[in-house]
N, C-alpha and C positions, 0 to 999 in steps of 0.2 A: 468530106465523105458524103455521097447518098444514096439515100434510103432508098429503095420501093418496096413496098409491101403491098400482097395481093390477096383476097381471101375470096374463099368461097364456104359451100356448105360442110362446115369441120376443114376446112382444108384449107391452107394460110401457108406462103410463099414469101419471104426474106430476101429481098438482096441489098450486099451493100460490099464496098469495093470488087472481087473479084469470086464473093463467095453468095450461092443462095440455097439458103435453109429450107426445105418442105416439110409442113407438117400436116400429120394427120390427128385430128383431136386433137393434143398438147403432146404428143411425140412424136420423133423426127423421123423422117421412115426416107427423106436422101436427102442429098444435097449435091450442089457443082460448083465446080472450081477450075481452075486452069488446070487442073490434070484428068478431069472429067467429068462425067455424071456417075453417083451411086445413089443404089437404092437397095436397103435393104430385105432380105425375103418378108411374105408376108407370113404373118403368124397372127393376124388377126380376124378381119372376115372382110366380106364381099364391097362395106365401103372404101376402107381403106386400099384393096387393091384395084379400086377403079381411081383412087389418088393417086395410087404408084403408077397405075397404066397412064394419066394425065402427066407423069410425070419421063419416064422410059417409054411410050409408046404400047407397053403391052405387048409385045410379039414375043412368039416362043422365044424367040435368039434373046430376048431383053429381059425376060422371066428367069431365064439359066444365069446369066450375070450376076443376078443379083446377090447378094453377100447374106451370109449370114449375121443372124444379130450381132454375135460377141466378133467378129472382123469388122462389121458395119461401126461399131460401137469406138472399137480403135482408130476404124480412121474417121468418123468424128473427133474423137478428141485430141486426135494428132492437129487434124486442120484447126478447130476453136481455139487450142492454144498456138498454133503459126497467127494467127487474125489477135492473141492478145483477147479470147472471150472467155478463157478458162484457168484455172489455177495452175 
């Protein structure tokens, strides 16, 4: 398996077989995999959705996509445990 890991300021990027983790501060705000890119909405402030635009692009069209926490939150933990990262 390998790693890459990418960080910048609070903002730290994961990947490893066919999945990569993004985080903002120490929570996950998307992730991609072979069924796509999610991110989910922001509910925080102005750093964090310049991570999620680094990460979607930011445009209107990419802003609407985005998931709500508690559906963001399922399919996180659908994909962590398909990868064998969760209980």
């Amino acid at each position: 398996m390998s790693v890459r890991i990418e960080t910048g300021s609070n903002f730290a990027s994961v990947s490893f077989d066919n999945l990569t983790i993004h985080t903002s501060y120490k929570t996950v705000i998307g992730f991609e995999n072979v069924d796509g890119r999610f991110v989910r909405e922001n509910a925080w402030g102005p750093t964090t959705g310049k991570h999620m635009n680094a990460i979607d692009g930011g445009s209107n069209l990419a802003k609407a996509a985005r998931l709500p926490s508690a559906e963001f939150e399922k399919r996180l933990a659908d994909v962590l445990k398909k990868h064998g990262l969760s209980n």
